[in-house]
N, C-alpha and C positions, 0 to 999 in steps of 0.2 A: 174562209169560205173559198176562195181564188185558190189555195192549195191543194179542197178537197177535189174542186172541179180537175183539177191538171192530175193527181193523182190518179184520180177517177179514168182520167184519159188517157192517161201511159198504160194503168193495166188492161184496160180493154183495149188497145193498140197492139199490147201482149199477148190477146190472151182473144182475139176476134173469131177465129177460126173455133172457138167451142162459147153458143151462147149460152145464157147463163141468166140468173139473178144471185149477185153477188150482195150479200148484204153482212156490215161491221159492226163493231160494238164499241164500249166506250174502252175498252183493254185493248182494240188493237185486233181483236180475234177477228176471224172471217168465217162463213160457209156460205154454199153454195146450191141453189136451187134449181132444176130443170122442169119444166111445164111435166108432170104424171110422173113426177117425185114426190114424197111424202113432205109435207112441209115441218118433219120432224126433226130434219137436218138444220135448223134453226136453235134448238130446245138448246143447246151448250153456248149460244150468247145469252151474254150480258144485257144491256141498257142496248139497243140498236140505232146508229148515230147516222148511220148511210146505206145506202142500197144504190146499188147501180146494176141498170138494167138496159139487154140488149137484144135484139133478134126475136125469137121466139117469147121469150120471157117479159119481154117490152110487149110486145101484141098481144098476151093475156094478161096483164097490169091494166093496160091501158083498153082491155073490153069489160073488165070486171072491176073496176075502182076508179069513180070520177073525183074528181075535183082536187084533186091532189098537186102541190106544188114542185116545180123539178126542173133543172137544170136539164138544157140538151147540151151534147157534147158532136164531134165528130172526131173521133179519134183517126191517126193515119192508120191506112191499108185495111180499116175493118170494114164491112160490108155493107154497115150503115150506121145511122147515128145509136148512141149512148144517152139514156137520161139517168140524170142521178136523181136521189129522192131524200132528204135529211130531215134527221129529228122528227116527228110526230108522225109525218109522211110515211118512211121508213119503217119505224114503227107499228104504223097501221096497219103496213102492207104484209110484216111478218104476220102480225097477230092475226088476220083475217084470208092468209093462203089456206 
């Protein structure tokens, strides 16, 4: 769990300047979602194992999906904090954009 959080935070340290919901699968795949994006860009994962969400994407997660459990980050140089979302959470959060 300690590796997905650090992981988590290196790529958003990378990657701050364009928010995002980033969300993985159990193969390692990724895509990538932006708030009045279809949330079709999800359909080619697999089992969805994490999501990491930041900026805009973090402030519509978090008006439209309560109770859900998640890791905050603060990654350097990004403009604000990082939550991650794993397993069921993550999940959730595809199947119901």
């Amino acid at each position: 769990m300690k590796r997905t959080i650090f992981a988590a935070l290196l790529f958003a340290s990378a990657t701050a300047a364009n928010a995002a919901l980033q969300c993985d699968d159990d193969t390692g795949s990724s895509a990538f979602w932006r708030v009045g994006d279809s949330p079709a860009v999800f359909d080619s994962l697999g089992t969805v194992t994490r999501c990491i969400a930041w900026d805009n994407e973090l402030a519509y997660i978090q008006r439209n999906f309560t109770g859900l459990k998640a890791r905050k980050g603060n990654p350097i140089e990004a403009p604000g904090p990082i939550i991650v979302y794993v397993g069921d959470d993550a999940e959730f959060i595809v199947e119901n954009l």
